[in-house]
N, CA, C and O atoms as a MOPAC input file, in Angstrom:
PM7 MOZYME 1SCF
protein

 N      0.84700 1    -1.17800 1     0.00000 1
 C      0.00000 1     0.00000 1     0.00000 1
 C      0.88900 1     1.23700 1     0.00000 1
 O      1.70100 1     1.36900 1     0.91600 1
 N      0.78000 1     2.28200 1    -1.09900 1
 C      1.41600 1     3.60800 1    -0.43900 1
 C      0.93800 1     4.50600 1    -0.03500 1
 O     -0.27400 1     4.71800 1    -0.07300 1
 N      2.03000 1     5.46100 1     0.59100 1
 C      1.85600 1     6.55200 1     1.61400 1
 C      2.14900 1     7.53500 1     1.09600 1
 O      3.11500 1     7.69700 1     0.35000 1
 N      1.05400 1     8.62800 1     1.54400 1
 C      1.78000 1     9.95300 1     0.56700 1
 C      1.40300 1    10.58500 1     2.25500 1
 O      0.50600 1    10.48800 1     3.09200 1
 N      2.84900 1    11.32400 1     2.06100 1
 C      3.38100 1    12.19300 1     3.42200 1
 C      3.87100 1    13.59100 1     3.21500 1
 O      4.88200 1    13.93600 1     2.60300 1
 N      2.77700 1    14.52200 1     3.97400 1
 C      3.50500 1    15.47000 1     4.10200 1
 C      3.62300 1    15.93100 1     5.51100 1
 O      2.73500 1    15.81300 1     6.35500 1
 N      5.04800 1    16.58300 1     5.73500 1
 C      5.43900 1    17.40000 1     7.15700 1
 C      5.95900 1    18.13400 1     7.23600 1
 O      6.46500 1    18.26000 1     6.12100 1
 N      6.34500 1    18.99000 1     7.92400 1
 C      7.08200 1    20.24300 1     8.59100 1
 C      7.70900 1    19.40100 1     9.54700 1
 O      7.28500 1    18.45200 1    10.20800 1
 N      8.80500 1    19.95500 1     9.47300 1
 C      9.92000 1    20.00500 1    10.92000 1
 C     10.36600 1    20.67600 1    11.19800 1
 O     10.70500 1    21.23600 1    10.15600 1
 N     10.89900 1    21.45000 1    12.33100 1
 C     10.93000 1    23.07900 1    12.91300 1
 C     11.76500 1    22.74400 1    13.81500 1
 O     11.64000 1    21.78800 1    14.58100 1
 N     12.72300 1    23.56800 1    13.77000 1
 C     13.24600 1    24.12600 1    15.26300 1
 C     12.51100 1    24.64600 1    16.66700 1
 O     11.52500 1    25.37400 1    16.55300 1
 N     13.04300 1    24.23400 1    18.12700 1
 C     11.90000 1    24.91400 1    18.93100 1
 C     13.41000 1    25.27300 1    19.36300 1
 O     14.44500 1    24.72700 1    18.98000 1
 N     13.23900 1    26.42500 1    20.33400 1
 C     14.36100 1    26.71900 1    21.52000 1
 C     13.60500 1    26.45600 1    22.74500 1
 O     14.11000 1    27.00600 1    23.72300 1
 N     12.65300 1    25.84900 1    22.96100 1
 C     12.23400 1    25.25600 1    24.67800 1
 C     12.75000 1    23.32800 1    24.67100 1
 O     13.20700 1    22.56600 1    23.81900 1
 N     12.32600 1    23.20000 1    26.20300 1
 C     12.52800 1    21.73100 1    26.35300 1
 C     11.52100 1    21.03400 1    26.12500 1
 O     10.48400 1    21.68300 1    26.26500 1
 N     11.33700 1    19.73500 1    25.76300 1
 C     10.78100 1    18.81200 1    25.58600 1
 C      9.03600 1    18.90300 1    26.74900 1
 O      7.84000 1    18.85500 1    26.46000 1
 N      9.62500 1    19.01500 1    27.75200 1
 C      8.54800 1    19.27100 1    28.39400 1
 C      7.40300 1    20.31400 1    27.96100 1
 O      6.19000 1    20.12200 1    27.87800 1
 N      8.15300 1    21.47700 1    27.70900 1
 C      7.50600 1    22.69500 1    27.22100 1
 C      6.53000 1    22.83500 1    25.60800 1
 O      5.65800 1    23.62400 1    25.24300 1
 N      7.19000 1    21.66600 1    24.95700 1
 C      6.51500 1    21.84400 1    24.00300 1
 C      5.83800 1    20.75600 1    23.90300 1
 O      4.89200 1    20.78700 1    23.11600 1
 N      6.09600 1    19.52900 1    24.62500 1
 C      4.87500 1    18.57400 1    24.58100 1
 C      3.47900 1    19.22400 1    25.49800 1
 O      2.30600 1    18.96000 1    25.23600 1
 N      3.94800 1    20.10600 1    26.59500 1
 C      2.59700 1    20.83100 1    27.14400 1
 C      1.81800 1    21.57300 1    26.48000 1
 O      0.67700 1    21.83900 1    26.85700 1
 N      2.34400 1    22.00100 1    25.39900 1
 C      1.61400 1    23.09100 1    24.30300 1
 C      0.98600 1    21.97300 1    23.56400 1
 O     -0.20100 1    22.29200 1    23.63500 1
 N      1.03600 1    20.78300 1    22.85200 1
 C      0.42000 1    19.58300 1    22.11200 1
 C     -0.38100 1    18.94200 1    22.75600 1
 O     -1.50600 1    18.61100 1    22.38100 1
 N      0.20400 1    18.67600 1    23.93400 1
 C     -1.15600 1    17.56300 1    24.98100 1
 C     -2.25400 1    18.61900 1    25.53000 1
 O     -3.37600 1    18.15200 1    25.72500 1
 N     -2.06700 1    19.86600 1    25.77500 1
 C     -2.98900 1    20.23600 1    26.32500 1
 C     -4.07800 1    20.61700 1    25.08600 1
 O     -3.96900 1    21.61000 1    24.36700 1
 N     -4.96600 1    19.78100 1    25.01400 1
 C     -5.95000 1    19.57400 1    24.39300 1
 C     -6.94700 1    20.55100 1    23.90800 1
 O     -7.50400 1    20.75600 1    22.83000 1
 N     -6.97400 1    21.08200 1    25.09000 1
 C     -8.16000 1    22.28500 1    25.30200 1
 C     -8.01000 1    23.82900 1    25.15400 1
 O     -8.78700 1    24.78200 1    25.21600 1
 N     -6.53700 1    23.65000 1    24.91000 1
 C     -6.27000 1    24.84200 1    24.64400 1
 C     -5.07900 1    24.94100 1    23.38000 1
 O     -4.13800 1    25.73000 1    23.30000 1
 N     -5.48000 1    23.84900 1    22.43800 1
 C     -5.21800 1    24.57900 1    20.69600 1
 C     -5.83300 1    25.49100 1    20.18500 1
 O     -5.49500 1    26.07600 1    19.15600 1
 N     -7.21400 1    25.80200 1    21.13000 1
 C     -7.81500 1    27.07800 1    20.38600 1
 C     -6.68700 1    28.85700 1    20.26600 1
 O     -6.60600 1    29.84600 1    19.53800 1
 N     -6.10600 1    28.34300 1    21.39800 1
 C     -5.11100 1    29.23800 1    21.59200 1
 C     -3.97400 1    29.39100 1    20.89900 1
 O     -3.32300 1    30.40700 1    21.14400 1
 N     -3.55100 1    28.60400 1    20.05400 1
 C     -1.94200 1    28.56900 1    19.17300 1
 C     -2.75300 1    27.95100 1    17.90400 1
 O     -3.00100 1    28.83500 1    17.08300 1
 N     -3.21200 1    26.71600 1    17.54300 1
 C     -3.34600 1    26.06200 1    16.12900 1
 C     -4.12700 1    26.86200 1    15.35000 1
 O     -5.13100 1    27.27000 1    15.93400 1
 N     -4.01000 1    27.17600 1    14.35500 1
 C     -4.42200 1    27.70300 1    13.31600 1
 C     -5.02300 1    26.83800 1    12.61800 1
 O     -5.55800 1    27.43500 1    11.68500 1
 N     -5.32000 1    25.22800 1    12.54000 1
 C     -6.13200 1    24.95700 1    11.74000 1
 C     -6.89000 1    23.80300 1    12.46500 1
 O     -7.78000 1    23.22900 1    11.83800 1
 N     -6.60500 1    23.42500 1    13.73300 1
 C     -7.20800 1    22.58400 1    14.36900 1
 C     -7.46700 1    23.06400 1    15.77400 1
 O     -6.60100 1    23.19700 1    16.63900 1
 N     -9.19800 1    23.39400 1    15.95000 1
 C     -9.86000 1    23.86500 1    17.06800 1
 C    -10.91400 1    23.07300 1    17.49500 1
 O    -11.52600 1    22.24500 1    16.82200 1
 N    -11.06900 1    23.34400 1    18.53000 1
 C    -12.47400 1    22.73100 1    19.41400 1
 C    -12.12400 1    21.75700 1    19.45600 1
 O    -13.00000 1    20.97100 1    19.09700 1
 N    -10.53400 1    20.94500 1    19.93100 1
 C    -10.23600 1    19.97900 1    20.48200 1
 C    -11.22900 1    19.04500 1    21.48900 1
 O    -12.12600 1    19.62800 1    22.09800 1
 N    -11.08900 1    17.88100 1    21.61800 1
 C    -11.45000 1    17.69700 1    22.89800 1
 C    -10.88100 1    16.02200 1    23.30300 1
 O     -9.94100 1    15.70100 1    22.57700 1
 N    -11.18100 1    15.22100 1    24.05200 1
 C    -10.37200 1    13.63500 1    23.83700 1
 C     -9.90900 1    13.31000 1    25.01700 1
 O    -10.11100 1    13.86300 1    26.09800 1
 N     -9.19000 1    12.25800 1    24.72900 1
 C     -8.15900 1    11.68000 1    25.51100 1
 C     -6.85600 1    11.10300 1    24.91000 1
 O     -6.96400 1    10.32000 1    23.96600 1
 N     -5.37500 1    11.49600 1    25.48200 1
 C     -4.31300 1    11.32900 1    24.96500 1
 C     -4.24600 1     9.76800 1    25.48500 1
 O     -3.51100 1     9.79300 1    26.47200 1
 N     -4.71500 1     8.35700 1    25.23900 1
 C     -4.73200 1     7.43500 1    25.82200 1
 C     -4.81500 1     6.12000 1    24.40900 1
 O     -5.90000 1     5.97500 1    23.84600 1
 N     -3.76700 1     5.37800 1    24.02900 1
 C     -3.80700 1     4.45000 1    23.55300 1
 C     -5.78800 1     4.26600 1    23.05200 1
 O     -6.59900 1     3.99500 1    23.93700 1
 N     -6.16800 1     4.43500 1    21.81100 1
 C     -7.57100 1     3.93400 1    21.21900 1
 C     -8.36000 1     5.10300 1    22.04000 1
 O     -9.58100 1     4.99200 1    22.15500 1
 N     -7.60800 1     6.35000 1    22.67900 1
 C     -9.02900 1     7.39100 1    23.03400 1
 C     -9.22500 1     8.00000 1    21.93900 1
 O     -8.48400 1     7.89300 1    20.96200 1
 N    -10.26200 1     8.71200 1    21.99500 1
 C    -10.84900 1     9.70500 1    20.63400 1
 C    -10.38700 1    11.16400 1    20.96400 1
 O    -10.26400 1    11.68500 1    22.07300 1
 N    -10.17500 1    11.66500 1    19.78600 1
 C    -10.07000 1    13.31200 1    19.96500 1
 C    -10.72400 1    13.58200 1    18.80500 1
 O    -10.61500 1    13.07000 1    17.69100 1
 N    -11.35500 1    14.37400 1    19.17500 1
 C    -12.68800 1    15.26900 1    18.12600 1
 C    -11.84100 1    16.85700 1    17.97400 1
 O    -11.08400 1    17.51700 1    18.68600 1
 N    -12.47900 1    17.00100 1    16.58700 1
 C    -11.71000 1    18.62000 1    16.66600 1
 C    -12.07500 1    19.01400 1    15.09500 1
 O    -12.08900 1    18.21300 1    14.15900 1
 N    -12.30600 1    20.13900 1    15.03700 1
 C    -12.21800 1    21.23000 1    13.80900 1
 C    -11.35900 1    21.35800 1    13.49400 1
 O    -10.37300 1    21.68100 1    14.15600 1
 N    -11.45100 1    21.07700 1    11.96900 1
 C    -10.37600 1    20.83200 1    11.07700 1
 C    -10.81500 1    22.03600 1     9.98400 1
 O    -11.76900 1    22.00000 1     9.20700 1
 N     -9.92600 1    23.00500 1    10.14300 1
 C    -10.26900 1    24.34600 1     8.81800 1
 C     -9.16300 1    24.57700 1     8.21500 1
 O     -8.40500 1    25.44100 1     8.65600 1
 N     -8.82200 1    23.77900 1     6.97700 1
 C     -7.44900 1    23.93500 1     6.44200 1
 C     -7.73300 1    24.64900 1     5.16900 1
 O     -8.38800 1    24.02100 1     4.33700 1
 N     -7.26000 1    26.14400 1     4.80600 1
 C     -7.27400 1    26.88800 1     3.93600 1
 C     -7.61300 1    26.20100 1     2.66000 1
 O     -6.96600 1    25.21100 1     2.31800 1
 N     -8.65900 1    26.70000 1     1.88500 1
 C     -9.05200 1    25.76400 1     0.61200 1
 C    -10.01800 1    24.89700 1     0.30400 1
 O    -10.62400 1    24.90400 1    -0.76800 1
 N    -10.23200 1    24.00700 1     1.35000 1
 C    -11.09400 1    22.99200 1     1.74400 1
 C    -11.96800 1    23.01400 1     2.65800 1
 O    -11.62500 1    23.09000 1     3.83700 1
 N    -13.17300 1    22.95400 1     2.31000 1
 C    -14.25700 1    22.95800 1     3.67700 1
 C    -13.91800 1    22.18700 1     4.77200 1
 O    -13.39200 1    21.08000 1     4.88500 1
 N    -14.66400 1    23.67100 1     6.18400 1
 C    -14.18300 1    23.02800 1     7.39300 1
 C    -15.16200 1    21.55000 1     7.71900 1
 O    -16.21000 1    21.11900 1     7.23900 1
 N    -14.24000 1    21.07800 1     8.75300 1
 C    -15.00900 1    19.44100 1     8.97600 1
 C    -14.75400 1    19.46400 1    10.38500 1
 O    -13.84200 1    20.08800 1    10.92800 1
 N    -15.85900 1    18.54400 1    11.10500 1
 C    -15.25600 1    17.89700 1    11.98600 1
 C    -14.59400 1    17.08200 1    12.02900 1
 O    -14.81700 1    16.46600 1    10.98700 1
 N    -13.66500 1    16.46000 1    12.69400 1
 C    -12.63300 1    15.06300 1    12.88300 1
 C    -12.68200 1    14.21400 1    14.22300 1
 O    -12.42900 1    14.55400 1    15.37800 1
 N    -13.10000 1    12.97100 1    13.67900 1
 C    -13.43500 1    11.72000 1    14.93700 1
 C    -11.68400 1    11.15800 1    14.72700 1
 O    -11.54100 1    10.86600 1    13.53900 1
 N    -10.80300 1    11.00900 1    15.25700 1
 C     -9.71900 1    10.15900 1    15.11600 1
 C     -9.53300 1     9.43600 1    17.05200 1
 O     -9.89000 1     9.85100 1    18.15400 1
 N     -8.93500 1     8.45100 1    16.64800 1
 C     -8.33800 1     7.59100 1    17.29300 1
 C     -6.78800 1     7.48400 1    17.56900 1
 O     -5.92300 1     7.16100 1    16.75500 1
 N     -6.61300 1     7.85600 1    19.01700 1
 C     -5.35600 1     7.91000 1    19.18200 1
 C     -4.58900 1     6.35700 1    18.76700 1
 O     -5.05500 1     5.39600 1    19.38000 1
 N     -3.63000 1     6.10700 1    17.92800 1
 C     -3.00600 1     5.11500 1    18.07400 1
 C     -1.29000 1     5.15000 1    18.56600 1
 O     -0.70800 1     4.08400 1    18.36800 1
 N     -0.83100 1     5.76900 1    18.90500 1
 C      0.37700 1     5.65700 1    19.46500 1
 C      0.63000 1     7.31500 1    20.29600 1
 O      0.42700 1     8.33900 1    19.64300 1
 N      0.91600 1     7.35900 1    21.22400 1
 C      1.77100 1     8.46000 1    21.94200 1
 C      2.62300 1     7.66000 1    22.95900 1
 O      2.68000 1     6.48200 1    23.31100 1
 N      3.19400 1     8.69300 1    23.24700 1
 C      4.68800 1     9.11100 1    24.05500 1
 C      4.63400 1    10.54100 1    24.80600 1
 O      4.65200 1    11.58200 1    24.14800 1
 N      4.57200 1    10.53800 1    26.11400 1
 C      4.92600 1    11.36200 1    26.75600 1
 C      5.92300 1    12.01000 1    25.99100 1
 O      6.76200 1    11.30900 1    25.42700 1
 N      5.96900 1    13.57200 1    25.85700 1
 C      6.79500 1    14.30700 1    25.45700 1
 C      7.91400 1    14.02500 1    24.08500 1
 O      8.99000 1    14.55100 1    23.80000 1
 N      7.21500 1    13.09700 1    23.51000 1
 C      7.59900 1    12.61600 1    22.26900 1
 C      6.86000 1    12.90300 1    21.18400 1
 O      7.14600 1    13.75700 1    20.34500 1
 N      5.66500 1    12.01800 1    21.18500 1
 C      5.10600 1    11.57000 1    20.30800 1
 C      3.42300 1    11.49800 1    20.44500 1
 O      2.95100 1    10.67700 1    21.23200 1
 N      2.75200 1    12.15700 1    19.85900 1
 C      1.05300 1    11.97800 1    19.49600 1
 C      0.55400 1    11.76900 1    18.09300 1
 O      0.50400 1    12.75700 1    17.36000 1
 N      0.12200 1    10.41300 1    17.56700 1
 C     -0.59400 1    10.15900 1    16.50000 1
 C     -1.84300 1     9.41600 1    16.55100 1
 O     -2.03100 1     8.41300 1    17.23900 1
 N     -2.70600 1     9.98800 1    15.75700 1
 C     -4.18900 1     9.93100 1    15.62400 1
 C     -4.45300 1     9.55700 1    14.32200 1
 O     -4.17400 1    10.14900 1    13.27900 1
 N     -5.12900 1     8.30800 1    14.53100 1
 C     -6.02900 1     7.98700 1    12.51400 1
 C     -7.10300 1     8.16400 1    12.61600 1
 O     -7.67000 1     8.24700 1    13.70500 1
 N     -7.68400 1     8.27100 1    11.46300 1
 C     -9.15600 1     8.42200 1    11.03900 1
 C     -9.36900 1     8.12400 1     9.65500 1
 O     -8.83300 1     8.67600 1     8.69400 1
 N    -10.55500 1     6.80700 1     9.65300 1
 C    -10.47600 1     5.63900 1     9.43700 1
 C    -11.87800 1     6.79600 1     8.13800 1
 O    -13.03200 1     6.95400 1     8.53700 1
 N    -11.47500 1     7.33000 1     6.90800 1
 C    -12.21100 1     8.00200 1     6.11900 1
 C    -13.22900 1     6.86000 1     5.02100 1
 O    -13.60900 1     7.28600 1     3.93100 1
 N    -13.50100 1     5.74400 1     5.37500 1
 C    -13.52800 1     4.88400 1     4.70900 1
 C    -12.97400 1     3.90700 1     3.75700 1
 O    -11.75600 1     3.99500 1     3.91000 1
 N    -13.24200 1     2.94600 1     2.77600 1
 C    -12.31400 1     1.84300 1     2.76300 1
 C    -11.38900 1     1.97500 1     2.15800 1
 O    -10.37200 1     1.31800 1     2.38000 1
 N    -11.48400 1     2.87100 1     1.21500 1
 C    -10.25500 1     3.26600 1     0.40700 1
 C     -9.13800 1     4.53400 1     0.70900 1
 O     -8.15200 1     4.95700 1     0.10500 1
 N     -9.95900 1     4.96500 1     2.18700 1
 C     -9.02800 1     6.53500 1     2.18400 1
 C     -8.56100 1     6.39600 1     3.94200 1
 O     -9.30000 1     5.60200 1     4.52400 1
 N     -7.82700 1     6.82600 1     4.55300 1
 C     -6.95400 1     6.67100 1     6.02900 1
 C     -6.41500 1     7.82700 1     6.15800 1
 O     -5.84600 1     7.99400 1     5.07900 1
 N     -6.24200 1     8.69200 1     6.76900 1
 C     -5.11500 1     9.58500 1     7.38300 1
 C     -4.87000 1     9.38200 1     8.65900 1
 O     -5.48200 1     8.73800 1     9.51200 1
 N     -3.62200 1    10.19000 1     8.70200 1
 C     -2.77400 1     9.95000 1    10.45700 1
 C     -2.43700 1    11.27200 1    10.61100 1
 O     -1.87600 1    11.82100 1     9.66300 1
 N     -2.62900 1    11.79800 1    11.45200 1
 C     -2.09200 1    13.08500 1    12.02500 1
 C     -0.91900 1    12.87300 1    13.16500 1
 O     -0.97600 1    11.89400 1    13.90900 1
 N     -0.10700 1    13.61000 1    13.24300 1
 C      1.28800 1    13.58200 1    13.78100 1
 C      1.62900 1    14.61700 1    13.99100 1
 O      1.56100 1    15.64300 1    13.31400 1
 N      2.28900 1    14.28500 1    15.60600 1
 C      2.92000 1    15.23300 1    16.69800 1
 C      4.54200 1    14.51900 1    16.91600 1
 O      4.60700 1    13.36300 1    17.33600 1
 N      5.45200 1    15.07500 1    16.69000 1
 C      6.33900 1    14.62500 1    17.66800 1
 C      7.87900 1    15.46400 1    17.57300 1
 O      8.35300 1    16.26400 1    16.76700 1
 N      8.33500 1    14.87000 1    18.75000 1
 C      9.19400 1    15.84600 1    19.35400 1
 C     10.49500 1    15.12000 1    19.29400 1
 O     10.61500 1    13.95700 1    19.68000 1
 N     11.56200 1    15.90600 1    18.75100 1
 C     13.17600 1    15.17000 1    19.37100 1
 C     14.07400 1    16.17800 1    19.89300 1
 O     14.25800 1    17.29100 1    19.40100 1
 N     14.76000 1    15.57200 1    21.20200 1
 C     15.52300 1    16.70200 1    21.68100 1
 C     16.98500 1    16.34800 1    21.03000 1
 O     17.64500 1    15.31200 1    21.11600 1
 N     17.28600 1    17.71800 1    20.26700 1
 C     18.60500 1    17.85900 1    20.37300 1
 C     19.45000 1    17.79300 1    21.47800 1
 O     20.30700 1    16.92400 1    21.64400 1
 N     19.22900 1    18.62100 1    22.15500 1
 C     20.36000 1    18.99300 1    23.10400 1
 C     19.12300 1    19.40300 1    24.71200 1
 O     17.89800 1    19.44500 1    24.59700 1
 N     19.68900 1    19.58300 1    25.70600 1
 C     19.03400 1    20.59300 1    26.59200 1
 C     18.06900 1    21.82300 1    26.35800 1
 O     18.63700 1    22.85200 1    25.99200 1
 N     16.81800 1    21.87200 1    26.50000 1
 C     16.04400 1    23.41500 1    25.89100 1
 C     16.55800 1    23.08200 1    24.47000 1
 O     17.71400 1    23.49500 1    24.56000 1
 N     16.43200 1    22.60900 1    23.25300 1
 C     16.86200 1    22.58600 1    21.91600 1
 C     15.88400 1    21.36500 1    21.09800 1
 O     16.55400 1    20.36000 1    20.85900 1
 N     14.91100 1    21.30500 1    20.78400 1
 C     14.28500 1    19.96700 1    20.22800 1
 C     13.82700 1    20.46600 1    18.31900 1
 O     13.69700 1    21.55800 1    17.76800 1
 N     13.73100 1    19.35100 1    17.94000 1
 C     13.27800 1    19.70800 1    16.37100 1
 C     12.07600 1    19.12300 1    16.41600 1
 O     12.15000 1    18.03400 1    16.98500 1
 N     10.95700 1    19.40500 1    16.03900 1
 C      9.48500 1    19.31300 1    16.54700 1
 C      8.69300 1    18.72500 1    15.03100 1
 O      8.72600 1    19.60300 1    14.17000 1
 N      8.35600 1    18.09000 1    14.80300 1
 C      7.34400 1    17.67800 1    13.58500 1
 C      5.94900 1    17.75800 1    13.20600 1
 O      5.35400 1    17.26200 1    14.16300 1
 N      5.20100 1    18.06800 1    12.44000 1
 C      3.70100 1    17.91900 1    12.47900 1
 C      3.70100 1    17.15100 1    11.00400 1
 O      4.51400 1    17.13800 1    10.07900 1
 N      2.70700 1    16.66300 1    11.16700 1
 C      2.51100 1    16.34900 1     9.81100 1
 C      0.92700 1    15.16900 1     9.26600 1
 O      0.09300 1    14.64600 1    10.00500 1
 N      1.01500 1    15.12300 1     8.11700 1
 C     -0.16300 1    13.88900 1     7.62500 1
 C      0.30300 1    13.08000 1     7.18500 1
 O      1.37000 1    13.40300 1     6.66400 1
 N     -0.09600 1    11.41900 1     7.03700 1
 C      0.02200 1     9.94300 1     6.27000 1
 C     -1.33800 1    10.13500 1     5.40700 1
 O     -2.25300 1    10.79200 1     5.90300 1
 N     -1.44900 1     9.66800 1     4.35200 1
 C     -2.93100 1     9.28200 1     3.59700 1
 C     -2.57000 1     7.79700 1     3.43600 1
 O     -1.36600 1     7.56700 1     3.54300 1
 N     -3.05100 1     7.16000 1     3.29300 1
 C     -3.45100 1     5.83900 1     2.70600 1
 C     -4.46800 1     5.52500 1     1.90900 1
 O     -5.53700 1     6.13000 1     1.98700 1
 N     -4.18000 1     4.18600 1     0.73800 1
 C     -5.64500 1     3.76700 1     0.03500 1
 C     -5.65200 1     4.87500 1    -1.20100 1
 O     -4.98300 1     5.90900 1    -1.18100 1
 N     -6.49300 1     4.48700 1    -2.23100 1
 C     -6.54700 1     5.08300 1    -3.42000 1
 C     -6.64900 1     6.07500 1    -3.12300 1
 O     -5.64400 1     6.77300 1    -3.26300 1
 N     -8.08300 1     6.81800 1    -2.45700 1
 C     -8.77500 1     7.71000 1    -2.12700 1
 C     -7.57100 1     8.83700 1    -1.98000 1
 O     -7.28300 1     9.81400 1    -2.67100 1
 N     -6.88800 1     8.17200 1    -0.55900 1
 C     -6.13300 1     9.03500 1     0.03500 1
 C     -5.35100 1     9.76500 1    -0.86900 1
 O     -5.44800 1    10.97700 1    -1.06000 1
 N     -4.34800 1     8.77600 1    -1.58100 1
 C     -3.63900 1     9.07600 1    -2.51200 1
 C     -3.82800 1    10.06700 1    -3.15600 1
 O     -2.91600 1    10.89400 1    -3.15600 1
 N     -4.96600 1    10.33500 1    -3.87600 1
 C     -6.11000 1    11.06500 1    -5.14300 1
 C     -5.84400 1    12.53900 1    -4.34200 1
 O     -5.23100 1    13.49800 1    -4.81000 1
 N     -6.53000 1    12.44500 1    -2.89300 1
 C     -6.80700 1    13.38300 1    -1.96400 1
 C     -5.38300 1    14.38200 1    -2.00800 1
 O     -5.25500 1    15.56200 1    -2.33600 1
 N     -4.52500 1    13.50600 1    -1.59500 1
 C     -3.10700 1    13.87600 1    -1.27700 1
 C     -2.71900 1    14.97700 1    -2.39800 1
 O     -2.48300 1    16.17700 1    -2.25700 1
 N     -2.73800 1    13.77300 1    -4.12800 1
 C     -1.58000 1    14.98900 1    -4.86700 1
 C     -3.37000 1    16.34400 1    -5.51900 1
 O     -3.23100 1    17.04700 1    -6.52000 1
 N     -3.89600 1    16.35000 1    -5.20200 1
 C     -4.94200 1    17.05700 1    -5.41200 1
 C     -4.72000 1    18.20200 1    -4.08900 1
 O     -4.29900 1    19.30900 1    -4.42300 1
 N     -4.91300 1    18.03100 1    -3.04400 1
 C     -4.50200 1    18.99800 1    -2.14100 1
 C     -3.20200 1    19.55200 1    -1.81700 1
 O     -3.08800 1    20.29700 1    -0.84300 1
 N     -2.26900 1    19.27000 1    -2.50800 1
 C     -0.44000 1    18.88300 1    -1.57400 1
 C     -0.87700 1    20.19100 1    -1.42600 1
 O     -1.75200 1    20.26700 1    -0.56400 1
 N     -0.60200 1    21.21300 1    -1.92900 1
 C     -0.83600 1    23.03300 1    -1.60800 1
 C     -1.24200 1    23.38800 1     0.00800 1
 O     -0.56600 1    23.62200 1     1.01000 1
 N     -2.61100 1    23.31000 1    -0.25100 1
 C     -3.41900 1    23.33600 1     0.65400 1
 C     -2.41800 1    22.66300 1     2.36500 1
 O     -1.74800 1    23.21500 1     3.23800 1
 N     -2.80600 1    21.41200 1     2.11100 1
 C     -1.80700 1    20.47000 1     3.46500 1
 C     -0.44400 1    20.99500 1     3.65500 1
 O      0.15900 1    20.94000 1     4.72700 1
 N      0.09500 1    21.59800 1     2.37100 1
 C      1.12700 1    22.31500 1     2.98400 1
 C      1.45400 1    23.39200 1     3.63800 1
 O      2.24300 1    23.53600 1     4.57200 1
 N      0.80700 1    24.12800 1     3.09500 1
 C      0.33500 1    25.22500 1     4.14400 1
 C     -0.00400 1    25.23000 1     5.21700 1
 O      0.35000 1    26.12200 1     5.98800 1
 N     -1.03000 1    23.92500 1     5.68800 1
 C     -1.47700 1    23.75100 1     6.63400 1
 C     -0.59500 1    23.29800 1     7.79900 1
 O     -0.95100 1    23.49000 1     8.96200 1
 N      0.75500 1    22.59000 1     7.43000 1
 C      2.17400 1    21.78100 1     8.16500 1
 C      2.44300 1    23.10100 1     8.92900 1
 O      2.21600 1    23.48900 1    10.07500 1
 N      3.14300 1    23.74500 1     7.59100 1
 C      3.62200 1    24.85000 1     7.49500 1
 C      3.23100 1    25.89500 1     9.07400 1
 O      3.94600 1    26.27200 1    10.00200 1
 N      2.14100 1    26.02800 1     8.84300 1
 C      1.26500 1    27.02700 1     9.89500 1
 C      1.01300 1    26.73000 1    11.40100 1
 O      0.83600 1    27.54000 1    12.31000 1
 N      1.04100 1    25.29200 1    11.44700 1
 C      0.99100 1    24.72800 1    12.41700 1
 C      2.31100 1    24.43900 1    13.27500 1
 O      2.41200 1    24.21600 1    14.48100 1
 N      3.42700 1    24.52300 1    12.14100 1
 C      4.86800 1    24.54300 1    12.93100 1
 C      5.50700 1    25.58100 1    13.52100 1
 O      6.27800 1    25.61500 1    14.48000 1
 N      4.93200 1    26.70200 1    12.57200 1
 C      5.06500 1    28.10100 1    13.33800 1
 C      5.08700 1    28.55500 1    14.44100 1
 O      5.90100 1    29.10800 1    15.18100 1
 N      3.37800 1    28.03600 1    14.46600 1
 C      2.48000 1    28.53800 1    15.72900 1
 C      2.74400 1    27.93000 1    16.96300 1
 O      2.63700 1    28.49600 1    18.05100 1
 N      3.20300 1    26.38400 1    16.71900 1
 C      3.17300 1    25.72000 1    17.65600 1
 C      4.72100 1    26.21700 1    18.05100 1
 O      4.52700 1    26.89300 1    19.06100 1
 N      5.73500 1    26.22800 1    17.85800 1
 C      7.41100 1    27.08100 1    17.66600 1
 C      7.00000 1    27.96200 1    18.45900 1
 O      7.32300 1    27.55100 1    19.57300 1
 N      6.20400 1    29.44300 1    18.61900 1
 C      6.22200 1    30.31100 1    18.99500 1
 C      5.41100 1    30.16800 1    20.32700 1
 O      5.74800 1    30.86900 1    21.28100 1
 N      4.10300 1    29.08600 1    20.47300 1
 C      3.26100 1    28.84800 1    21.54800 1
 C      4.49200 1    28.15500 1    22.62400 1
 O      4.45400 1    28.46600 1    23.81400 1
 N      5.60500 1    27.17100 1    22.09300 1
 C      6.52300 1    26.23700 1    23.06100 1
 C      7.46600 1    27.80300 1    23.57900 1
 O      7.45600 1    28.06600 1    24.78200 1
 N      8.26000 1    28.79000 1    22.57400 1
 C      8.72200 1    29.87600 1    22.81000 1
 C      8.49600 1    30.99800 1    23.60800 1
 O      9.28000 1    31.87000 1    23.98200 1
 N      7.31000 1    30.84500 1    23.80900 1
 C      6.45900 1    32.39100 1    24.76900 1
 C      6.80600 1    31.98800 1    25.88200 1
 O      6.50900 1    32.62800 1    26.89000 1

């Protein structure tokens, strides 16, 4: 099956702690994300996080995903299961360089025809959307 991937990876100047608190805290992306609001969930192996999804271009949606893997101060990824031919994964994660120094990632997986189709039809759009979200989230771990 292939994967069409896009991500951002960013520099942060905070620690690991600092910028996984800006990602896990759930309830308050209304405050930094620019394209994903009205969070809500649980960061817990198969919990759900619901959330508004308004990515420049494309009508806004809601989003049912399923956490499938996190990591304390690492790592948060969520799928959502778009039907049989289409999958995405949303992705959080964190690596520390050094002390206070980490390179931070966001990004999407598609899977399945659908996805695929979806993917080189939007790349623009989703990129922008990486893009905006690495910023924001950079400057929310920074403040």
């Amino acid at each position: 099956m292939d994967i069409a991937k896009i991500e951002k990876r960013i520099g942060i100047r905070a620690s690991t702690d600092k910028i996984w608190e800006v990602v896990s805290n759930l309830s308050g992306w209304d405050q930094w994300n620019p394209i994903e609001t009205g969070v809500e969930g649980t960061i817990a192996f198969g919990g759900e996080i619901t959330l508004n999804e308004a990515i420049e271009g494309l009508p806004e949606r809601r989003v049912v995903g399923r956490v499938g893997e996190w990591q304390p101060y690492a790592q948060l990824v969520w799928m959502e299961n778009r039907g049989l031919w289409f999958r995405s994964m949303r992705y959080f994660e964190i690596e520390e360089l050094e002390p206070g120094s980490c390179i931070a990632a966001n990004g999407f997986l598609f899977t399945g025809l659908r996805g695929e189709m979806f993917f080189d039809k939007q790349r623009k759009h989703l990129r922008h959307s990486v893009d905006a979200v690495a910023e924001a989230w950079k400057t929310a771990a920074e403040s």
